[in-house]
DOMARMI-784118 format. One record per residue (C-alpha): residue in one letter; x, y, z. Coordinates in steps of 0.1 Angstrom, whole numbers, padded with zeros to 4 digits, always signed. Layout:
DOMARMI-784118
AXYZ
...
This chain:
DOMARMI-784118
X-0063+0655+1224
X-0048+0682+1202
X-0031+0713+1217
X-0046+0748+1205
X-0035+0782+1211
X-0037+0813+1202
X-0014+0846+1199
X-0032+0882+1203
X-0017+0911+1199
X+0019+0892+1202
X+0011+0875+1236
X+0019+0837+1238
X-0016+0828+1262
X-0026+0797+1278
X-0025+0762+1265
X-0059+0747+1261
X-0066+0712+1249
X-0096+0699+1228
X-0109+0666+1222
X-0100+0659+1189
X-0134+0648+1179
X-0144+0687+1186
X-0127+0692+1156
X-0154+0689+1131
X-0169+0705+1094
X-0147+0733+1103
X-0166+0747+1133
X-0145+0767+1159
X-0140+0737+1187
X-0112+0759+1204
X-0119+0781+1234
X-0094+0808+1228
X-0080+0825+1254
X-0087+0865+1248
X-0065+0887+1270
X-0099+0904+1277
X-0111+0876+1293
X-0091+0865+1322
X-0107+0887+1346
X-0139+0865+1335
X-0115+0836+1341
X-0105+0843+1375
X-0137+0851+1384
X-0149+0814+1378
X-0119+0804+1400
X-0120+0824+1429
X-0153+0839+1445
X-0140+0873+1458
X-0153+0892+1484
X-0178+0918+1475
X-0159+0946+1483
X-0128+0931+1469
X-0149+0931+1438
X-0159+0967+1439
X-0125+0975+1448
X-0113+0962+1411
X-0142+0973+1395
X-0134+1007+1406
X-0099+0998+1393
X-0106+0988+1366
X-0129+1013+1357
X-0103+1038+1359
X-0076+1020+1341
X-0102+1014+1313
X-0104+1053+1308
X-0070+1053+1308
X-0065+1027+1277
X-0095+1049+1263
X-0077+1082+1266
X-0038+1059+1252
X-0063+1057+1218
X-0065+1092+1212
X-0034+1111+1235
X+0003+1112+1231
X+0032+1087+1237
X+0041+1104+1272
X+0005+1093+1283
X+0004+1061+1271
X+0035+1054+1291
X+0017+1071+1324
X-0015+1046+1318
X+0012+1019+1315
X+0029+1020+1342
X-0004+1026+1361
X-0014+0995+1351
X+0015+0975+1358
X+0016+0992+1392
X-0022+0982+1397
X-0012+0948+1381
X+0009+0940+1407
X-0018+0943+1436
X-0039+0923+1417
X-0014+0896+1411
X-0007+0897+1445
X-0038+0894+1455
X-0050+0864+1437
X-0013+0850+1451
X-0028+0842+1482
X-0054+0813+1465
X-0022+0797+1455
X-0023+0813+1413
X+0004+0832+1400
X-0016+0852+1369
X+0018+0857+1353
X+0033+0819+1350
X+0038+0814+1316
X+0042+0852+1306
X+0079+0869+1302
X+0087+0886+1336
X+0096+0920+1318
X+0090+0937+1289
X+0058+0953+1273
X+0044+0918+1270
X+0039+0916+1306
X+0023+0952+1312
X-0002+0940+1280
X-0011+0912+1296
X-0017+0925+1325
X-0039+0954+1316
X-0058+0933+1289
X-0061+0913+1324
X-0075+0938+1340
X-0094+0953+1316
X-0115+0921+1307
X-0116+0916+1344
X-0145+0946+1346
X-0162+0940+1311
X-0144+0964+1291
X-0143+0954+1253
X-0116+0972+1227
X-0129+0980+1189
X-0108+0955+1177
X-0124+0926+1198
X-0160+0940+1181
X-0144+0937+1150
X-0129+0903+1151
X-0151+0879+1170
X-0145+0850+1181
X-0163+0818+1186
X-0169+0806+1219
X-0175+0772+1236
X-0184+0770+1274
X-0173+0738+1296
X-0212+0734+1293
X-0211+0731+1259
X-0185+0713+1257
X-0200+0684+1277
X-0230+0686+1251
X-0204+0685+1224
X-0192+0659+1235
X-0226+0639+1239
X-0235+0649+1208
X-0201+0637+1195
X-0208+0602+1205
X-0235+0598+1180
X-0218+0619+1155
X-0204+0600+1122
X-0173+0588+1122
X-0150+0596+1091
X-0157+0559+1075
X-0196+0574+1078
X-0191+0606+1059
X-0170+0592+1036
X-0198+0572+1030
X-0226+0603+1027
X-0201+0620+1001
X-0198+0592+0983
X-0233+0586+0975
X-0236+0626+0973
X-0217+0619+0947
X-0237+0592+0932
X-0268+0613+0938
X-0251+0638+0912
X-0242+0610+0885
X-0280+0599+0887
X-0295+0630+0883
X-0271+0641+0857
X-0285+0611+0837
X-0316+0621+0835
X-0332+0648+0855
X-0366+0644+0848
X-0365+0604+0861
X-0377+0603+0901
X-0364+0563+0895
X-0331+0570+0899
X-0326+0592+0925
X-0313+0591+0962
X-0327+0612+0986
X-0321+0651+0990
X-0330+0673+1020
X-0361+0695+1010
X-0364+0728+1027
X-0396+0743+1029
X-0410+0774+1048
X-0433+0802+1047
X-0416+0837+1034
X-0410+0848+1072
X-0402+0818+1089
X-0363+0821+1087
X-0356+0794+1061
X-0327+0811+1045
X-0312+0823+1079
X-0316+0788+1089
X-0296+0775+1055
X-0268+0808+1057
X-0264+0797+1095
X-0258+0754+1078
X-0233+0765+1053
X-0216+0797+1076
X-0219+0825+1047
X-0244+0847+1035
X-0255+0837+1001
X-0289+0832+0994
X-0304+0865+0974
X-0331+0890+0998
X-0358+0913+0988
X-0387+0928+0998
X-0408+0908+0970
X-0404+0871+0965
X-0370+0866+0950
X-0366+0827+0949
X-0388+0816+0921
X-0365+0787+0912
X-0356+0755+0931
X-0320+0762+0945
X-0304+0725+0949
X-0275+0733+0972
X-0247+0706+0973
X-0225+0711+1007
X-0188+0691+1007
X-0168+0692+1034
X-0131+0702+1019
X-0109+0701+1050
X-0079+0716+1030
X-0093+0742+1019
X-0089+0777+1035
X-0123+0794+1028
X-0155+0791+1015
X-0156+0784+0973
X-0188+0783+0954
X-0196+0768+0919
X-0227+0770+0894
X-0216+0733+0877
X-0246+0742+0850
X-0229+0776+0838
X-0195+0764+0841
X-0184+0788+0868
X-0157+0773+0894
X-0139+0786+0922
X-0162+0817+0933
X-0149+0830+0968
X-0171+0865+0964
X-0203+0853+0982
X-0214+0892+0974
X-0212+0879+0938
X-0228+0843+0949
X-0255+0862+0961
X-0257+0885+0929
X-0257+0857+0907
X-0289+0841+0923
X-0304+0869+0923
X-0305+0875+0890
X-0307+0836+0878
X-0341+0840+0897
X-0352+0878+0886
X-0348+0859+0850
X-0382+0841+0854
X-0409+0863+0840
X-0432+0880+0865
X-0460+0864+0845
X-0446+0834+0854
X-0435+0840+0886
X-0422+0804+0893
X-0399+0781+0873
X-0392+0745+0880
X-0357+0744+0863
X-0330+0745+0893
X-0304+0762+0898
X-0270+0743+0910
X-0247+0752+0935
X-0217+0735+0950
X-0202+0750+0980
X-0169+0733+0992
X-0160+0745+1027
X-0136+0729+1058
X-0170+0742+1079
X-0197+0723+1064
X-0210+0693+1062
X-0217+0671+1031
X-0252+0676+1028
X-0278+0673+0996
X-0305+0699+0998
X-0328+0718+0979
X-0341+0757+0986
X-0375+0763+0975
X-0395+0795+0974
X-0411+0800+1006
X-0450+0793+1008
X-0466+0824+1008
X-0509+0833+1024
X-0521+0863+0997
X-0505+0873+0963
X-0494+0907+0962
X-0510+0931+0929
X-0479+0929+0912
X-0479+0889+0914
X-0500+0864+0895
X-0531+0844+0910
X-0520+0815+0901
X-0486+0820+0924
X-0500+0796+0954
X-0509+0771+0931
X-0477+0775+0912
X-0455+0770+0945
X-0474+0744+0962
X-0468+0724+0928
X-0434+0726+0929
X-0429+0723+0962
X-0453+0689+0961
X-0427+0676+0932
X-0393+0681+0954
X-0420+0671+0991
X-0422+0634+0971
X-0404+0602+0984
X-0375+0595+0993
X-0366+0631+1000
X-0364+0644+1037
X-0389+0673+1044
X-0370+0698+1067
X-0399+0721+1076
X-0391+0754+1092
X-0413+0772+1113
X-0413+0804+1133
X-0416+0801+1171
X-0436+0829+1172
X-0464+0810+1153
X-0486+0791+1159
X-0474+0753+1146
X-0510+0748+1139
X-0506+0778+1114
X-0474+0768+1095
X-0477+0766+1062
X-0444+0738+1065
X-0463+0715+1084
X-0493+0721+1067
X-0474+0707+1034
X-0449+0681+1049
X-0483+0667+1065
X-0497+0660+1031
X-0469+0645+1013
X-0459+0628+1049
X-0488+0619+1067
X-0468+0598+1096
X-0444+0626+1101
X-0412+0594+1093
X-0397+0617+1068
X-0402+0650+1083
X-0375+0671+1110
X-0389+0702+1124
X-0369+0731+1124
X-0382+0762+1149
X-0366+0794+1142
X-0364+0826+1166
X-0368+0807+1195
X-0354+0839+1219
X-0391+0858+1207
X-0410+0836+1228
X-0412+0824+1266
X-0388+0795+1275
X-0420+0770+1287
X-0434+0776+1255
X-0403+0769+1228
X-0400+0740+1254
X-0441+0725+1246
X-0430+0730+1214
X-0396+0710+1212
X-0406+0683+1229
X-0424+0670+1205
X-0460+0664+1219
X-0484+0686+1198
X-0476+0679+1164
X-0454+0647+1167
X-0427+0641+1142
X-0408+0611+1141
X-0372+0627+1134
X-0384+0657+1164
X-0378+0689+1159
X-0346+0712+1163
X-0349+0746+1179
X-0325+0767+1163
X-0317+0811+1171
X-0303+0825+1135
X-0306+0860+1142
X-0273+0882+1140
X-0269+0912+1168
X-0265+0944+1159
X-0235+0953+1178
X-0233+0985+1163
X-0263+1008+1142
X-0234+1025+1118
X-0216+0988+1108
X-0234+0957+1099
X-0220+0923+1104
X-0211+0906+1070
X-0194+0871+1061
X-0178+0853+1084
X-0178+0875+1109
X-0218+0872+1112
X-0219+0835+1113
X-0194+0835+1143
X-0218+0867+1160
X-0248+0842+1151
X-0236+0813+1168
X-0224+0833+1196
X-0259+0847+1204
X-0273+0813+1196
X-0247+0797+1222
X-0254+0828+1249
X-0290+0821+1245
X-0292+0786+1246
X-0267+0783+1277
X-0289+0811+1296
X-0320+0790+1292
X-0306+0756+1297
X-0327+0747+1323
X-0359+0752+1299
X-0343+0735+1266
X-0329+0706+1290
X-0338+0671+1270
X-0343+0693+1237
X-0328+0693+1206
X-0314+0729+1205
X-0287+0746+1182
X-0275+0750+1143
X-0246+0725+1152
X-0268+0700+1162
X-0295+0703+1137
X-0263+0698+1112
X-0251+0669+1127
X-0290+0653+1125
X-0289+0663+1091
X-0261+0647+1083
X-0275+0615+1101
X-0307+0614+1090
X-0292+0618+1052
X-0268+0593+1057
X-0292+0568+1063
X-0323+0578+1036
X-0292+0574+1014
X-0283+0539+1029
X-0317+0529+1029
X-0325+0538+0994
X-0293+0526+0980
X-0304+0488+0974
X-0332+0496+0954
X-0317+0525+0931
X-0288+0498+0926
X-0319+0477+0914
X-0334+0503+0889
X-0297+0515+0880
X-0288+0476+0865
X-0322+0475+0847
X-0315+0505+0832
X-0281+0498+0824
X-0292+0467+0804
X-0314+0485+0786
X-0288+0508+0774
X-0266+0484+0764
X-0290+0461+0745
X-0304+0494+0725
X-0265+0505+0720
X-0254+0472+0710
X-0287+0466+0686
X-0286+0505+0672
X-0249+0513+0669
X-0233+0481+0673
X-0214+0491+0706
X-0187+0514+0682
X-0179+0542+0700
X-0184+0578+0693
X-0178+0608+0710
X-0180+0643+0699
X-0143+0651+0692
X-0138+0622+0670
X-0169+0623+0655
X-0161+0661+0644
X-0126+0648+0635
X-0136+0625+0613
X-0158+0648+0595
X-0132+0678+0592
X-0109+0650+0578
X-0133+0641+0548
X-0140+0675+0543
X-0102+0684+0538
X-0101+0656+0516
X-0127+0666+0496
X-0107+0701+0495
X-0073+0685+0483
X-0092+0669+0452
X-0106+0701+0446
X-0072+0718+0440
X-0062+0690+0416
X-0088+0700+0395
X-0096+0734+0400
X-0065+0751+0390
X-0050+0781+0366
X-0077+0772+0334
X-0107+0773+0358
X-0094+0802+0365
X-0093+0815+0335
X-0126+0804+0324
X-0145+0817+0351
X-0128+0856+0348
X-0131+0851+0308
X-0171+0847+0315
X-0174+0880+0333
X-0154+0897+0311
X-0174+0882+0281
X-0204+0899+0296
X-0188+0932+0303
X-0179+0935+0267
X-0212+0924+0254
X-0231+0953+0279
X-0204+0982+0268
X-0212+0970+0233
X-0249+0971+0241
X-0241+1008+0256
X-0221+1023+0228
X-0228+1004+0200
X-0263+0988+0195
X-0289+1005+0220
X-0310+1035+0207
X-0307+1065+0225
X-0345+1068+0240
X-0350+1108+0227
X-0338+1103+0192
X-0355+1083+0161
X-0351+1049+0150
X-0331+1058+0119
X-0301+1064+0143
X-0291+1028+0143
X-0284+1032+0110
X-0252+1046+0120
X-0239+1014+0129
X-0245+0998+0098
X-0228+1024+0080
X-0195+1019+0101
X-0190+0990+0075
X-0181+1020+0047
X-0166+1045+0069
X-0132+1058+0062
X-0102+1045+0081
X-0093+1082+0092
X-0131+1084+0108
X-0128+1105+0142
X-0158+1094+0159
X-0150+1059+0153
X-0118+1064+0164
X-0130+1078+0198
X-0155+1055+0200
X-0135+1024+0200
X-0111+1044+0224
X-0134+1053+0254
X-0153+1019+0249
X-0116+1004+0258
X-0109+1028+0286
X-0142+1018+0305
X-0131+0981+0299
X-0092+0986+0310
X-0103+1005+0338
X-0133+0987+0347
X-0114+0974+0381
X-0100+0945+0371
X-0079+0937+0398
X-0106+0939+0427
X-0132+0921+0408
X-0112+0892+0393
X-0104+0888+0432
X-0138+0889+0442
X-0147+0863+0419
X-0120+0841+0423
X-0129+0841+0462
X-0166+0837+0455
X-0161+0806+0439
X-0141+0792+0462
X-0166+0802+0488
X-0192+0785+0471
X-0171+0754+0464
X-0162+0755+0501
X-0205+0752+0505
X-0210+0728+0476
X-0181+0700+0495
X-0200+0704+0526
X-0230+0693+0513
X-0214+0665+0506
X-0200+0653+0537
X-0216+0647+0570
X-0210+0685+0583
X-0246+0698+0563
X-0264+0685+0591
X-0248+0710+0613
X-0250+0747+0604
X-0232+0754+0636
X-0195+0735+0622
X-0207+0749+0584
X-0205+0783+0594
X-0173+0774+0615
X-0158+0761+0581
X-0170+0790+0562
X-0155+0812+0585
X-0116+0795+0578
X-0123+0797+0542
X-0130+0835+0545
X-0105+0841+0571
X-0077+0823+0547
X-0092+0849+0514
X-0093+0880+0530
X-0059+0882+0544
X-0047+0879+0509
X-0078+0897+0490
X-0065+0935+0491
X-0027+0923+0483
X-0038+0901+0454
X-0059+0925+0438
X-0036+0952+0442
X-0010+0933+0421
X-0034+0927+0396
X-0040+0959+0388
X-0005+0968+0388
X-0001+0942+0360
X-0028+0952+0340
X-0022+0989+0339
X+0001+0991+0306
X-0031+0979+0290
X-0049+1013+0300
X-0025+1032+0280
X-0016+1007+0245
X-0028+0968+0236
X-0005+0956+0208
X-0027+0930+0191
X-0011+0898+0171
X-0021+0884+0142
X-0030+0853+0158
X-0047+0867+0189
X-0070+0888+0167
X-0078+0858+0147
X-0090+0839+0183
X-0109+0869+0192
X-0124+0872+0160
X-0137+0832+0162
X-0146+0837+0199
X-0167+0866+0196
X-0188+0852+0169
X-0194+0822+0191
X-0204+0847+0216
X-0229+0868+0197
X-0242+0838+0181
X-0249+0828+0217
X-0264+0860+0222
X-0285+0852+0185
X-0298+0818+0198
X-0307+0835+0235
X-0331+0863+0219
X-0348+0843+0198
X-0356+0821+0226
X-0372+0846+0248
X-0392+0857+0219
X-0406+0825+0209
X-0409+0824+0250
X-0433+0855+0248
X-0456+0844+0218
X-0460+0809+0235
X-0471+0830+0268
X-0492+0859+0249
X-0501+0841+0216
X-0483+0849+0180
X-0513+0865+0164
X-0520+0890+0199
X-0479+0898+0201
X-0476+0908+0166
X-0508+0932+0163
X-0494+0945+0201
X-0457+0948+0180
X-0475+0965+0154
X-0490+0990+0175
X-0461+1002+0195
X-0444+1007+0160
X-0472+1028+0146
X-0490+1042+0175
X-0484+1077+0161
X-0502+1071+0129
X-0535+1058+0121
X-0527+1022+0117
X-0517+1024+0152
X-0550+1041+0164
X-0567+1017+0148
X-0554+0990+0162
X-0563+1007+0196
X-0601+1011+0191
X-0603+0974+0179
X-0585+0959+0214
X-0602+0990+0236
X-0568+0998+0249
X-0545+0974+0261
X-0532+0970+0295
X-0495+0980+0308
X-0481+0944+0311
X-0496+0937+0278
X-0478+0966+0264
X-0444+0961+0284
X-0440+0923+0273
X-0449+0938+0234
X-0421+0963+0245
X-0395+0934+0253
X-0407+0916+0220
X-0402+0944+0198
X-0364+0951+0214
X-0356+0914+0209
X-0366+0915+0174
X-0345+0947+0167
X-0313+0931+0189
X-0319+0900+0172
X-0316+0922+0133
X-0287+0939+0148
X-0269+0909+0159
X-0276+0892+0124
X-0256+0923+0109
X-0228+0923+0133
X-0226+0884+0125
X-0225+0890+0092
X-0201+0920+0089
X-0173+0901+0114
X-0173+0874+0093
X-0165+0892+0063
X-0132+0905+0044
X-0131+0933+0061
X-0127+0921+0099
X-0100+0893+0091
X-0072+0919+0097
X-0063+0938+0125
X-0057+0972+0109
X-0099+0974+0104
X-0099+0970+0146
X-0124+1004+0142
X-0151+0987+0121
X-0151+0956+0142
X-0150+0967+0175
X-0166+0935+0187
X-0134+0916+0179
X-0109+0944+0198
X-0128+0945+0227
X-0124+0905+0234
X-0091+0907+0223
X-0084+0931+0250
X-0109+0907+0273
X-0087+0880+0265
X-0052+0898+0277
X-0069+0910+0311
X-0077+0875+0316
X-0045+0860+0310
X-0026+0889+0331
X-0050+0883+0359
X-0048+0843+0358
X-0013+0845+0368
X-0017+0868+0403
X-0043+0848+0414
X-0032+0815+0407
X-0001+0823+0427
X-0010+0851+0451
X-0042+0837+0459
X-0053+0803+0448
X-0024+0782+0457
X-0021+0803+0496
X-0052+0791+0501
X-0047+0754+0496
X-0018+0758+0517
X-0037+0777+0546
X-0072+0767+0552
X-0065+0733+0562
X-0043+0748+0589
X-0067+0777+0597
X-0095+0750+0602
X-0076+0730+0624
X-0067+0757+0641
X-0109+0771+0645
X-0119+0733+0654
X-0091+0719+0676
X-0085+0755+0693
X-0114+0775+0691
X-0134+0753+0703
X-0145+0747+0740
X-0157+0712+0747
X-0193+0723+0749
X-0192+0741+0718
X-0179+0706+0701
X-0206+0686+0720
X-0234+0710+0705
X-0216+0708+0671
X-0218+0671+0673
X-0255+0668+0682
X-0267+0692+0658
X-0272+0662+0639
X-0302+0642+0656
X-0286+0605+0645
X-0254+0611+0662
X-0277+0630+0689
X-0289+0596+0694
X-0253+0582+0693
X-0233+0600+0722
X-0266+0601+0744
X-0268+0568+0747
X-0234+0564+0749
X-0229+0587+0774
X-0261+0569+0793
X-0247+0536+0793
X-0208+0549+0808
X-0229+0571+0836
X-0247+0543+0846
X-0219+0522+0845
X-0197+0546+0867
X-0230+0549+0893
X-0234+0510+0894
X-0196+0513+0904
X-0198+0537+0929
X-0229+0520+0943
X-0216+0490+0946
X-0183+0503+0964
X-0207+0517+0985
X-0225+0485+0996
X-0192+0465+1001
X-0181+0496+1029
X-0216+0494+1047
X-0211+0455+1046
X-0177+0460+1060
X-0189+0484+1086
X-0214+0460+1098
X-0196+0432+1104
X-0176+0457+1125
């Protein structure tokens, strides 16, 4: 027996005792005491007179309309209604004296306590109810119920039994967590099926004790909703968890409710249904553990907004979750005939013998008493497992404040318990009530479970040798999971990256900057030097050939040379030597990946690529700002040596002879393309098509087409660069462009000179401010992307990007779940073994 009580409004009231065994899944078992309800109380013990009653009503009437007017009126009358009611008290008390009850043992003898009491007493002793009592509701038990608690108690589970139904709950979840998909390995589930107005969802909200499930005028469930219950005595409230979307700890069943709402609205209207479930754990000291599965109700006509195909849609999903060894829990309205429910109809098909089937008839207070009664006992429509009669409506206790939460399940079983206990005569020998339809739940679970337990421990070892013969055969049992596997392959890739720097140092460098700046020179030459401005005649080339016998004193050389060398100096050295340097270590980054195991994964490739940007940015704008504060004496004066304009001189004529060798090849290109003889008479026209050798050449070809002529175009340019180039060739390596003092009549040779000391100026930034930080960083900046960045999923999805080691950690994982259910199983069998020889 263990001792409850309760305090209200600071009142110490009665001891009650209740069985311990009324203590179950978090249902109220208490029968508090309210201070409203001892009139109620006395009334049971003593039979009063008549007019002895009428004589309190009338008292308590008025003394009611006192405490009504105390609300609302000043201290001095709250006082007067007081000591009115103590004064009235005291007759009462008296009164009742003479059965041998003293209505104030227990209570302090003075105070405000006792006046409380005794008008709270009173009050309840005429029916009258406060706001707060509306407000906060209490569950109620009657002696009657009671006794058919205790009944039902006796076949109840005890706690070895539903330690047993969570454990293979439990197991249920490893098995389907394997695979799905497989109906092999599964133990059973509680199914719940129901037309769109037969109080299914009232009926589940009044099993767990919160409202959760989403409402609508259209059909809102359009996915399976498989609804794991655990009973969590330690806990103080309800929490609710989505296990799929990685969402714990939800005590907001507002937001519950919102987030099924829109996890069904999802589904397309097109399609209307979906058969992938949604998963929800609700832990609760009130519930039961319990495996079921919500499905959208069976509806008679499609509306116009829904498809045609929605009845077929439903029934087929419905037919998949109806298969064996689920239990069908088949709700129907009372108020409908059982030969029209759609429930029945289905649970028929899938169950012809009615052995796997409960009934469950809702609004049972709609129709007459005889007739819930024909229908509960189990004669018409017979069902192995019966039927349970259950009332789920909430009363409306008020038109301006609805009943939410807790609150609602306790004014729901209230109404159900009023009800029930009102017609007890007409539910006697029925199965009546949402407590006792959860305790048959819990029974008939517990043993679908126990019963298919054997067998899945069957299929579970087959399996299980299967996955470790193909493990053992395909991967030699070496373990892999994602994290290693990811750590391994971040460890070759940094391995790759520290041979990298030994090789890739201040000369590479150099040579990739020297490159560019090769080509800059060779397009400013191009600009200022060689090309033929497009509105003047061809003769105007000839200035450049007679820059070999200009005089030293020539202005426009002079200025020449001089504004060619400002658009070099100041051609933004710093930012793109920078950009370069970083875009080859980018593409580095990209060429080691390739190399390693990580180019199967774009996912962990763009993680990587991310680091190595990361890492060069934060130094990018500092680095190329201190390059261009080193260069910028060369925008004002470059002091040339003797030796440095001898390299310049050697290297440019390299580079032009580079250039040679590259035009000739694109023209022979174009005559193998077009043919010698065509590209010559097309070269010949576009040099004379002013004149009549030109026109002649025209009438004999009838024209020639615009590609034609553009390609004779590119021939004709290549020939002339390729004259040029011959000249310049020639000229550099004369007399005359050996010294330094000629630097205006070899401009070629300045102009990489000056190349040359950009690149050496820059080298030495970037080496330091940029090439060796990032050695030193991205290692750690990966680490720190990959070990912390990371959420576990997010490595697991990295790691299966590749379909081999897909393969890999499937199997893997396959073979350790089926391992951990043939544990639990088999733990599971040794308890029932020791509970039978008990």
């Amino acid at each position: 027996m263990v001792p409850m009580m309760r305090r209200t409004f600071g009142v110490r009231l009665i001891q009650h005792q209740i069985p311990k065994k009324q203590i179950q899944f978090g249902l109220i078992k208490t029968r508090p005491f309210s201070i409203y309800s001892f009139g109620k109380f006395a009334g049971r013990v003593v039979k009063a007179p008549a007019a002895v009653g009428g004589g309190l009503a009338a008292a308590g009437s008025y003394v009611a309309y006192k405490v009504e007017q105390a609300s609302s009126y000043t201290k001095d009358q709250v006082d007067r209604a007081k000591d009115l009611a103590g004064g009235l008290y005291d007759n009462i008390s008296g009164f009742f004296g003479k059965f041998g009850g003293n209505g104030s043992e227990g209570v302090p003898p003075d105070g405000n306590g006792s006046n409380a009491t005794a008008l709270g007493g009173t009050a309840a002793a005429v029916g009258f109810k406060s706001d707060d009592d509306e407000e906060e509701e209490t569950l109620y038990l009657d002696e009657d119920e009671d006794e058919e608690e205790e009944e039902e108690d006796s076949e109840t589970m005890d706690d070895e039994m539903l330690n047993l139904t969570r454990q293979m709950i439990e197991i249920r979840s490893i098995l389907q967590s394997i695979d799905p998909n497989d109906n092999t390995l599964k133990l059973p589930s509680i199914v719940v099926i129901g037309s769109q107005s037969s109080g299914k969802s009232s009926v589940l909200e009044a099993v767990v004790g919160r409202e959760f499930l989403p409402k609508g005028s259209n059909m809102v469930t359009r996915r399976p909703i498989e609804l794991t219950l655990v009973n969590s005595p330690d806990l103080a409230a309800e929490v609710a968890e989505f296990p799929a979307l990685r969402m714990n700890n939800l005590t907001d069943f507002e937001q519950v409710q919102k987030i099924l709402y829109d996890l069904n609205l999802a589904v397309p209207i097109t399609e209307a249904i979906s058969n992938d479930p949604i998963q929800l754990t609700i832990r609760s000291p009130r519930v039961p553990d319990l495996s079921l599965v919500d499905l959208p109700g069976y509806i008679q006509v499609e509306a116009a907004d829904q498809p045609t195909e929605l009845k077929r849609k439903i029934r087929q999903l419905c037919d998949k979750y109806l298969e064996e060894p689920n239990i069908i829990l088949a709700i129907s309205a009372a108020d409908v005939d059982l030969a029209n429910s759609t429930a029945l109809r289905a649970s028929r098909q899938m169950d012809p013998k009615g052995e796997r089937t409960i009934g469950v008839v809702t609004k049972l207070d709609l129709v007459d008493g005889a007739e819930a009664r024909g229908i509960l006992t189990n004669r018409k429509y017979p069902l192995k497992m019966g039927y349970v009669g259950v009332v789920t409506k909430v009363p409306q206790t008020s038109i301006f404040k609805k009943k939410t939460g807790y609150q609602a399940f306790i004014a729901q079983q209230n109404f159900e318990s009023s009800f029930l206990k009102d017609n007890k005569d007409e539910f006697a020998g029925t199965s009546v009530g949402t407590r006792t339809l959860k305790k048959r739940l819990m029974r008939v679970l517990e043993r679908s479970m126990a019963l298919s337990l054997k067998p899945t421990y069957d299929r579970v070892q087959q399996e299980l040798e299967e996955a470790s013969y193909k493990f053992k055969v395909e991967f030699n049992d070496r373990s892999l999971t994602p994290e290693t596997y990811i750590a391994s392959s971040i460890d070759t890739l940094k391995g790759a990256v520290k041979e990298f720097s030994e090789r890739f140092g201040r000369n590479e460098i150099k040579s990739v900057l020297k490159n560019e700046l090769d080509q800059k020179v060779l397009d400013l030459l191009a600009s200022k030097y060689w090309n033929k401005p497009h509105d003047q005649s061809r003769e105007i080339d000839l200035d450049l050939r007679d820059i070999v016998n200009a005089s030293p004193t020539d202005v426009y050389w002079h200025r020449k040379l001089d504004l060619t060398t400002n658009s070099l100096t100041k051609l933004g050295v710093g930012r793109l030597s920078t950009t370069l340097l970083t875009n080859a270590l980018l593409t580095e980054i990209d060429n080691m990946i390739d190399n390693t195991t990580l180019r199967t994964h774009p996912m962990i490739k763009q993680v990587v690529r991310d680091a190595a940007e990361e890492v060069l940015n934060s130094r990018y704008y500092s680095t190329a700002d201190q390059v261009e504060n080193c260069i910028k004496p060369f925008k004002f004066e470059i002091e040339l040596e003797n030796s440095e304009w001898k390299q310049s001189r050697d290297h440019i004529i390299r580079l032009l002879n580079e250039e040679l060798r590259s035009c000739d090849q694109y023209l022979q290109l174009l005559k193998k393309n077009i043919g010698s003889r065509k590209l010559t008479q097309i070269m010949t026209y576009l040099e004379n098509k002013d004149n009549s050798i030109g026109e002649t050449i025209e009438r004999e070809n009838i024209g020639f087409s615009p590609g034609i002529l553009s390609r004779g175009r590119d021939a004709l340019f290549l020939k002339d660069r390729a004259s040029l180039l011959q000249f310049r060739i020639s000229c550099l390596k004369s007399s005359q462009c050996k010294i330094k003092e000629n630097k205006y009549k070899c401009p070629e040779i300045f102009l990489a000179a000056v190349a040359d000391k950009l690149t050496q100026t820059a080298v030495l930034f970037l080496n330091v401010e940029l090439l060796s930080d990032f050695y030193y960083n991205f290692p750690r900046a990966l680490d720190a992307k990959l070990s912390n960045g990371l959420t576990q999923e997010q490595i697991e999805a990295f790691a299966k990007e590749d379909p081999k080691v897909k393969r890999h950690i499937e199997l893997q994982q396959r073979k350790e779940l089926l391992e951990l259910a043939t544990s639990k199983i088999e733990d599971v069998m040794t308890l029932q073994k020791h509970r039978t020889k008990h």
